[in-house]
C-alpha positions as CSV (number, residue, x, y, z in Angstrom):
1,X,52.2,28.2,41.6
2,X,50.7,28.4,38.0
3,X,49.1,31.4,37.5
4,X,44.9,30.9,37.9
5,X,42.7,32.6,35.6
6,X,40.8,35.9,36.6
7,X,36.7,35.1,37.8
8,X,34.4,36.5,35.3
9,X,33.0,39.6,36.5
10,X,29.2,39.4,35.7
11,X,28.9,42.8,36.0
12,X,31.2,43.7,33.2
13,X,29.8,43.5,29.6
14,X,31.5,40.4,27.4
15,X,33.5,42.1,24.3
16,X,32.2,40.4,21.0
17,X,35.4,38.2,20.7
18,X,35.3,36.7,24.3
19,X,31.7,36.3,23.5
20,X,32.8,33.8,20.4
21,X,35.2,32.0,22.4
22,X,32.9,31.5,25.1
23,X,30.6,29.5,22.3
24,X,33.6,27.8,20.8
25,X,33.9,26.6,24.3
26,X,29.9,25.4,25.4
27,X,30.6,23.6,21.6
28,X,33.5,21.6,22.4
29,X,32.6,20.9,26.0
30,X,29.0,19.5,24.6
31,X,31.1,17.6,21.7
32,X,33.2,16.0,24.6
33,X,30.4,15.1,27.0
34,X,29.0,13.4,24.2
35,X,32.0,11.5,23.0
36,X,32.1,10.7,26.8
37,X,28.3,9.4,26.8
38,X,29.3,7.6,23.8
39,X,32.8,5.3,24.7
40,X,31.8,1.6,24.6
41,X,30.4,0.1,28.0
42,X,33.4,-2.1,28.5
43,X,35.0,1.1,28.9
44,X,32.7,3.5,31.2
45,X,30.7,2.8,34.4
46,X,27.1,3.4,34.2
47,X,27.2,6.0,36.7
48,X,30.2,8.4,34.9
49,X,28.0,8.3,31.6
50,X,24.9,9.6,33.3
51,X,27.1,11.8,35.1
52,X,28.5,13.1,32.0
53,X,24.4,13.1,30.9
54,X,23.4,15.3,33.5
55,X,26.7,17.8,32.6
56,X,25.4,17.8,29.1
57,X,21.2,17.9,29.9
58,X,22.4,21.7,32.0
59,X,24.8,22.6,29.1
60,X,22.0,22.3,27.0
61,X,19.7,24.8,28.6
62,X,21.1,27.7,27.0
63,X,22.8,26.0,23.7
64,X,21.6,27.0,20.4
65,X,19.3,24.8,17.9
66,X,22.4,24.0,16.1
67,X,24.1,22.7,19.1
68,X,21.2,21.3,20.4
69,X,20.7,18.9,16.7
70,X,24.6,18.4,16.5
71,X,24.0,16.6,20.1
72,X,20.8,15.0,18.8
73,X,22.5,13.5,16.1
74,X,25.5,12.5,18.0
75,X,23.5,10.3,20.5
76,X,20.6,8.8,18.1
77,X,21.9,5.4,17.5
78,X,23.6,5.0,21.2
79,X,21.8,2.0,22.8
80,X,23.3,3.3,26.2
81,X,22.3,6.9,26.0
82,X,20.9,8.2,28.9
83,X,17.2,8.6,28.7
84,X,16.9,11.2,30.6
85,X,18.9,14.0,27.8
86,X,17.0,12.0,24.7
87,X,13.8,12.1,26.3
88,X,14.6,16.0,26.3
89,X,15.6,16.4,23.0
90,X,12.9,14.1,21.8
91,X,10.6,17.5,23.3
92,X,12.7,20.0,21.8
93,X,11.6,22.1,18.6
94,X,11.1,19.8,16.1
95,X,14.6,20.6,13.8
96,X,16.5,18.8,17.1
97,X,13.7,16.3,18.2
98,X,13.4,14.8,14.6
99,X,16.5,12.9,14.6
100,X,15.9,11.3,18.0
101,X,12.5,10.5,17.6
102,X,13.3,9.0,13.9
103,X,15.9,6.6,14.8
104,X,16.9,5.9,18.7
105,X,16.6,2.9,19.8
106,X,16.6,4.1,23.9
107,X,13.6,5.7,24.0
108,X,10.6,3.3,25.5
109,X,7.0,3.0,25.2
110,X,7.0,5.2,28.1
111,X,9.3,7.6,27.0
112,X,7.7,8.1,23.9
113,X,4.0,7.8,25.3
114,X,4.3,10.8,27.8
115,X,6.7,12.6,24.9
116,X,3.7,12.1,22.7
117,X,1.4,14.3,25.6
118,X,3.4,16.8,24.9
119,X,4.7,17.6,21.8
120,X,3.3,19.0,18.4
121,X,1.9,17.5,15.6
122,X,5.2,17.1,13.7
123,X,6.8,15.4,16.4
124,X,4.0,13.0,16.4
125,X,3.5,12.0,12.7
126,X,7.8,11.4,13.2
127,X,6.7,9.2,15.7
128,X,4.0,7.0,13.6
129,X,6.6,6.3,11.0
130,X,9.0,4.5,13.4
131,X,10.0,1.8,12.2
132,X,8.5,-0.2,15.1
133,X,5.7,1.2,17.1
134,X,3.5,-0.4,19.9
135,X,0.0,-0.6,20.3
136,X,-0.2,1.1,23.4
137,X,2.1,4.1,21.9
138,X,-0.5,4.0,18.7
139,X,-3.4,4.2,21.3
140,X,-1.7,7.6,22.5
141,X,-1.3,8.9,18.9
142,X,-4.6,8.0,17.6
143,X,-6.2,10.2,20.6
144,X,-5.1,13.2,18.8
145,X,-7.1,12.2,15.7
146,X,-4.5,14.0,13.5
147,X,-5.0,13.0,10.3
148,X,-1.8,13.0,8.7
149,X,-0.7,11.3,12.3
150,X,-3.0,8.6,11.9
151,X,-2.3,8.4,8.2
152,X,1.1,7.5,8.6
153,X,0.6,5.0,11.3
154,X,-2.0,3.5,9.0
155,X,0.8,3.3,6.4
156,X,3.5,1.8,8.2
157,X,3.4,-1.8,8.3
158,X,5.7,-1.5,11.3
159,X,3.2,-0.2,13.7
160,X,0.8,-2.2,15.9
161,X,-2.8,-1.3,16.0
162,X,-5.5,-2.5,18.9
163,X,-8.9,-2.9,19.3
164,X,-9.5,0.3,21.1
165,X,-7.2,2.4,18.5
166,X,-8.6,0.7,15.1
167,X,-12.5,1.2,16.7
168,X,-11.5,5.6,17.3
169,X,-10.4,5.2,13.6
170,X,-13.0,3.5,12.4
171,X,-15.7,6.3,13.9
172,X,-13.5,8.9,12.1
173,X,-13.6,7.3,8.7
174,X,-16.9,7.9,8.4
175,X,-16.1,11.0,7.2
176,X,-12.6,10.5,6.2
177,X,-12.3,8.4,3.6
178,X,-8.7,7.8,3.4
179,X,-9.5,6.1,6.6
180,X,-11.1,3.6,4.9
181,X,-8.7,2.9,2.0
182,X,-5.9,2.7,4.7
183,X,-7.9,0.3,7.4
184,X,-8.9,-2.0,4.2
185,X,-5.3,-3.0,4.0
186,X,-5.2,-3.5,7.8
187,X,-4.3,-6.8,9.1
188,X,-5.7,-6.2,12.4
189,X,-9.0,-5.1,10.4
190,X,-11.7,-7.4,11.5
191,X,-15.0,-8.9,9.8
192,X,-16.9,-6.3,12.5
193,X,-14.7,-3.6,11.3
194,X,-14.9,-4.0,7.5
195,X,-18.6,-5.2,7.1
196,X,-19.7,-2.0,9.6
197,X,-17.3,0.5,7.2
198,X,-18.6,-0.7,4.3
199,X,-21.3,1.5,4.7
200,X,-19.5,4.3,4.2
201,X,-17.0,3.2,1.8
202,X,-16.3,4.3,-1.5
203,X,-17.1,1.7,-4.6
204,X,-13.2,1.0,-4.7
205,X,-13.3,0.2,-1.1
206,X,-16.8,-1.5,-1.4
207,X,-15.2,-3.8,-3.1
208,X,-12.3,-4.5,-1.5
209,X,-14.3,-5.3,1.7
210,X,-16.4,-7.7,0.1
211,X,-13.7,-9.5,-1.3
212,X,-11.7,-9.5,1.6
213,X,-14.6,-10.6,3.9
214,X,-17.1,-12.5,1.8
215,X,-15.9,-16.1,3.0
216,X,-17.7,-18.7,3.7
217,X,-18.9,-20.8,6.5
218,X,-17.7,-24.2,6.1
219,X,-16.3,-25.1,9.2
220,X,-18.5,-23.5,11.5
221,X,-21.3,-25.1,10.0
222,X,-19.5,-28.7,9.9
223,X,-18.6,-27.8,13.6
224,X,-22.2,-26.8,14.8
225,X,-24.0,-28.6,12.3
226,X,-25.6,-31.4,15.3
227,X,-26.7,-28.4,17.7
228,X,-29.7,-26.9,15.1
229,X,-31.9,-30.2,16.2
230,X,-31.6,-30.1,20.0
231,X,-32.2,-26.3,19.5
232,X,-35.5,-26.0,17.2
233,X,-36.7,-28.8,19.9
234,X,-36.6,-27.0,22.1
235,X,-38.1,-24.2,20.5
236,X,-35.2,-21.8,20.3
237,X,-36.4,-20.3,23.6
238,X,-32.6,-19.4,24.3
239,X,-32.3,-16.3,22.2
240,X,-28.6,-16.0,22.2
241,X,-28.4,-19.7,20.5
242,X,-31.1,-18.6,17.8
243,X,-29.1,-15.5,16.7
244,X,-25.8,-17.3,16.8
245,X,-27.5,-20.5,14.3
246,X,-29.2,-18.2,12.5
247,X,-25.9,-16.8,11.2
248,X,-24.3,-20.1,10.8
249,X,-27.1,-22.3,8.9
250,X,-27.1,-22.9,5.1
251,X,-30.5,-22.2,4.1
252,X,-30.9,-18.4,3.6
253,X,-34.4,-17.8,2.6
254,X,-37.5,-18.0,5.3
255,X,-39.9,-20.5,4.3
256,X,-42.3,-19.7,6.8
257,X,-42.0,-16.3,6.1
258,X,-42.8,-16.9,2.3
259,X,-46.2,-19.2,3.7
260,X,-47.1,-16.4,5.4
261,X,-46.8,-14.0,2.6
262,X,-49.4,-12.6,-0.1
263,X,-46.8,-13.0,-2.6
264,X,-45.6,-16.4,-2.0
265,X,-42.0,-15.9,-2.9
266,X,-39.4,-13.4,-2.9
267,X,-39.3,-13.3,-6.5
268,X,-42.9,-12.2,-7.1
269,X,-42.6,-9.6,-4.2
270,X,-39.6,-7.9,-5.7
271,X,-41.7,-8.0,-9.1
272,X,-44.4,-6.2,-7.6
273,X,-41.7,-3.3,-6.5
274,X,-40.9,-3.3,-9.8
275,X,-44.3,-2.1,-11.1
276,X,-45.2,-0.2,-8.0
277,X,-42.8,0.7,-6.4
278,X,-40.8,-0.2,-3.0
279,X,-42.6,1.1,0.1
280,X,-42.2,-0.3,4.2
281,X,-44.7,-3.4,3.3
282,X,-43.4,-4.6,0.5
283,X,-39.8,-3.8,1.7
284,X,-40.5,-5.6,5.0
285,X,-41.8,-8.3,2.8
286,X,-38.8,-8.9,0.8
287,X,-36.7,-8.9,3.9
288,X,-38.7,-11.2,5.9
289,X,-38.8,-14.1,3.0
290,X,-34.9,-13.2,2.1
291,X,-34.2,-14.0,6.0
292,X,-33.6,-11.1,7.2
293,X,-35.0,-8.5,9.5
294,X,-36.7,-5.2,8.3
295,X,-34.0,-2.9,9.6
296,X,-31.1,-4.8,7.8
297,X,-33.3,-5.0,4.7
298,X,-33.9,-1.0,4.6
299,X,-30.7,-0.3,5.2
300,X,-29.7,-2.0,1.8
301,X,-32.3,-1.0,0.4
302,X,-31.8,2.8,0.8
303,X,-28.2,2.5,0.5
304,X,-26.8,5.2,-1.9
305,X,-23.9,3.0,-3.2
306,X,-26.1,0.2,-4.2
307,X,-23.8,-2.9,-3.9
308,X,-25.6,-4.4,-1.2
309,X,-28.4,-5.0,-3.6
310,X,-26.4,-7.8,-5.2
311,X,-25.3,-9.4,-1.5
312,X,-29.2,-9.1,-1.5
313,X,-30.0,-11.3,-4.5
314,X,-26.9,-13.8,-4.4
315,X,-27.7,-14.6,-1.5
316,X,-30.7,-16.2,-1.3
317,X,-30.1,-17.3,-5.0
318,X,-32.4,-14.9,-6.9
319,X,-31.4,-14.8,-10.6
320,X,-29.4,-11.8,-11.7
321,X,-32.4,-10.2,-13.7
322,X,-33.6,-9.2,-10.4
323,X,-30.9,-7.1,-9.6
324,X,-32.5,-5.3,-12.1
325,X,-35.5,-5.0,-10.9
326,X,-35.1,-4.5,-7.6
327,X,-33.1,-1.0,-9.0
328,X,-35.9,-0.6,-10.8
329,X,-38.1,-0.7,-8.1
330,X,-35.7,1.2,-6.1
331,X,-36.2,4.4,-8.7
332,X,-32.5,4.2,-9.9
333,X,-31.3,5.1,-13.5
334,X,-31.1,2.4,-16.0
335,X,-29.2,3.8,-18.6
336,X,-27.1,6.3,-19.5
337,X,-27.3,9.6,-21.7
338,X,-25.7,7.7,-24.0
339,X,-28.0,4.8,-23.8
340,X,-25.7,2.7,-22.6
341,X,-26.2,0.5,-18.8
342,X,-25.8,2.9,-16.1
343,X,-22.4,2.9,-14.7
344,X,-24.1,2.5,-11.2
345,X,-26.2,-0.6,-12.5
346,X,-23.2,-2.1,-14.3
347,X,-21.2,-1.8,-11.3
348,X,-23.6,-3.7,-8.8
349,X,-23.9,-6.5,-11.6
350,X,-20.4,-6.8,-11.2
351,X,-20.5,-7.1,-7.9
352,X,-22.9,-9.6,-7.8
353,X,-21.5,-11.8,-10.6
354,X,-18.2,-11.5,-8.3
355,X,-19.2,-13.1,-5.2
356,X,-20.6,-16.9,-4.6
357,X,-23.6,-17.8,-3.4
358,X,-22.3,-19.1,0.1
359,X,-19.5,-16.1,0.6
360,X,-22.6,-13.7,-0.4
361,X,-24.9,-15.5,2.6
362,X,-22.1,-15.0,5.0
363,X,-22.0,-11.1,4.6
364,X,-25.6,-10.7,4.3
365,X,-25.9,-13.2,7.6
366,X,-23.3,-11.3,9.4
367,X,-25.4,-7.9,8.7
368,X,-28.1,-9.2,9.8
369,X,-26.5,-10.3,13.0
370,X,-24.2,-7.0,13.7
371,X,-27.3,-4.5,12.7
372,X,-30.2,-6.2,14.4
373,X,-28.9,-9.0,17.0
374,X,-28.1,-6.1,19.9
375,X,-31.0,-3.4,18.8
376,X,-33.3,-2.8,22.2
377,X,-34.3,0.1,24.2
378,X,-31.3,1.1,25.5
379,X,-28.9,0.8,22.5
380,X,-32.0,2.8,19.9
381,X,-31.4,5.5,22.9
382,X,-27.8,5.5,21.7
383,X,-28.2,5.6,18.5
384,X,-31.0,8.7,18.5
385,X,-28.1,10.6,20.3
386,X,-25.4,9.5,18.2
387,X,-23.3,8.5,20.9
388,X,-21.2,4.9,20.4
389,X,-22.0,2.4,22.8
390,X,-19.2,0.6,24.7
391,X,-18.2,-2.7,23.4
392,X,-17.7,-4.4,27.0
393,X,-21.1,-3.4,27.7
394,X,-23.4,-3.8,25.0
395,X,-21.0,-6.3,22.9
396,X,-19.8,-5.0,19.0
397,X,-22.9,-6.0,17.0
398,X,-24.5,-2.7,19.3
399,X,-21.4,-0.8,18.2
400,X,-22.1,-1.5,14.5
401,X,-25.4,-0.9,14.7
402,X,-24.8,2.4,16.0
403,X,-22.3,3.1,13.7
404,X,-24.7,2.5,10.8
405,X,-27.6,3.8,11.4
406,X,-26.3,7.1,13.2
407,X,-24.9,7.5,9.8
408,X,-27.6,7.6,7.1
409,X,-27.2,10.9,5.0
């Protein structure tokens, strides 16, 4: 009979060399579990390759981090790998767990939502830049709020975004401003999104908003044009229907607002801010006879930025002198040291020279809406506490509103 070799006894210290060829050994049994794990499924039964996975998953226990990548690297771009040893590696320190979480094409929104749970920060910005990622693995990243996590998944057009993760993003950027320039390019970024951040955006991304979402409202006004009738006859007692035309109709200024007032049009009220001043009359004046409420109207008008002065004037058609003098009355520098136009001015005449009348109606509309449409008790009770209502029970014009005005500096 062939000899058989001695047992090891574990009580007897390993020499150096028997220690190397023990290594040599764990190296080339982990190579050929892997080539095993690896041979063509027209070759190997399911069960022998998670046999062979199981081998290699104890084997790997006590390997070193060389070992452990080699492996990595060896089972990355095996569409039959078994998850169980990749979802392992995927954990491991992040020099072996790169090259897993980088490229395979096993691991499933499961597998990389509970490795997500548990992992560092590394691991999970590797994870953003996937080539493909799901919304519901995004959800699970963007809890974290890492910002270079969330920075790359903003960046790769590859990723999938929803409601619930853009919204915890959008709260963020308020005082993240990479946030914004990121979300801008966004396609899941809608009108409720932009028209809330704008608030907080730069004058880059101020811009890039309101081109992006100063449309107009042609075919919801073509398709509700018959319903404004039957509703002011009835004497817009349903308050949801009033809102909802409100935004939609043409006609911007409030004619029976402008009976009403002192001044008689919006134009002379904005030319007695010029002389005097803005104060709460005359700016409730100017936002009442500009159709809008109060709130909406203080908000632009106390707005650091500035641009929404000139959604504020194209809107209801006002000539671009009094763009002017509404920052006059707003006590903002005209000119520079030099004696030039204020950057600042010059930048909101831009902006207003940019946009038509119709696109500038629908953003002003749509703030109206989002900042006032939702504002009762309950929701100002938000707000004072700073806390965001949710959208399933208070809708998203509450949201923005509490976004907003939680915000002022």
């Amino acid at each position: 009979m062939p000899a058989q070799a001695a047992p090891l006894d574990l009580g007897t210290p390993v020499p150096p060399a028997a220690q190397d060829a023990q290594s040599d050994v764990r190296r080339q049994l982990a190579k050929r579990l892997a080539d095993v794990i690896c041979i063509p499924a027209s070759q190997l039964t399911p069960q022998e390759r998670h046999m062979a996975g199981d081998v290699l998953v104890e084997l790997m226990r006590d390997a070193d981090v060389d070992l452990r990548k080699s492996v990595a690297k060896r089972l990355t771009m095996l569409n039959e790998a078994p998850r169980t040893i990749l979802v392992i590696l995927a954990k491991d320190d992040f020099e072996v767990a790169k090259h897993v979480l980088e490229d395979s094409v096993s691991l499933t929104d499961s597998d990389l939502i509970q490795i997500s749970r548990k992992v560092s920060g590394a691991h999970r910005k590797v994870i953003a830049q996937r080539r493909k990622v799901s919304d519901a693995v995004s959800d699970t990243l963007v809890e974290f709020l890492e910002e270079d996590v969330v920075e790359a998944l903003l960046k790769n057009k590859g990723a999938e975004l929803s409601e619930t993760a853009i919204q915890r993003i959008l709260t963020v950027s308020r005082s993240h401003q990479p946030y914004v320039s990121l979300l801008v390019k966004r396609e899941e970024l809608r009108p409720s999104h932009g028209l809330t951040m704008f608030w907080w955006a730069n004058a880059a991304n101020r811009r890039k908003i309101l081109h992006r979402f100063g449309v107009t409202r042609d075919v919801l006004q073509e398709t509700c044009a018959d319903l404004f009738e039957p509703a002011a006859k009835s004497g817009w007692e349903d308050a949801g229907v009033r809102k909802a035309l409100q935004f939609i109709e043409r006609r911007q200024r409030n004619r029976a607002a402008m009976e009403r007032s002192q001044y008689g049009t919006l134009e002379a009220a904005i030319e007695r801010a010029e002389i005097y001043g803005l104060d709460r009359s005359l700016t409730e004046e100017i936002s009442y006879m500009a159709g809008i409420k109060p709130a909406t109207g203080a908000q632009i008008l106390t707005d650091k930025g500035g641009e929404g002065i000139a959604v504020l004037c194209k809107a209801p058609g006002l000539k671009r002198e009094y763009v002017e003098k509404l920052w006059r009355a707003m006590k903002r520098p005209l000119v520079s040291m030099e004696g030039e136009m204020h950057d600042d001015l010059a930048r909101v005449i831009e902006c207003y020279d940019m946009m038509s009348t119709n696109k500038a109606q629908t953003v002003l509309r749509y703030w109206n809406w989002s900042l006032t449409s939702s504002l009762n008790a309950e929701v100002l009770r938000y707000i004072k506490r700073g806390v965001i209502p949710r959208e399933e029970e208070f809708g998203i014009a509450a949201i923005t509103a509490a976004l907003v005005f939680s915000h002022r500096d």
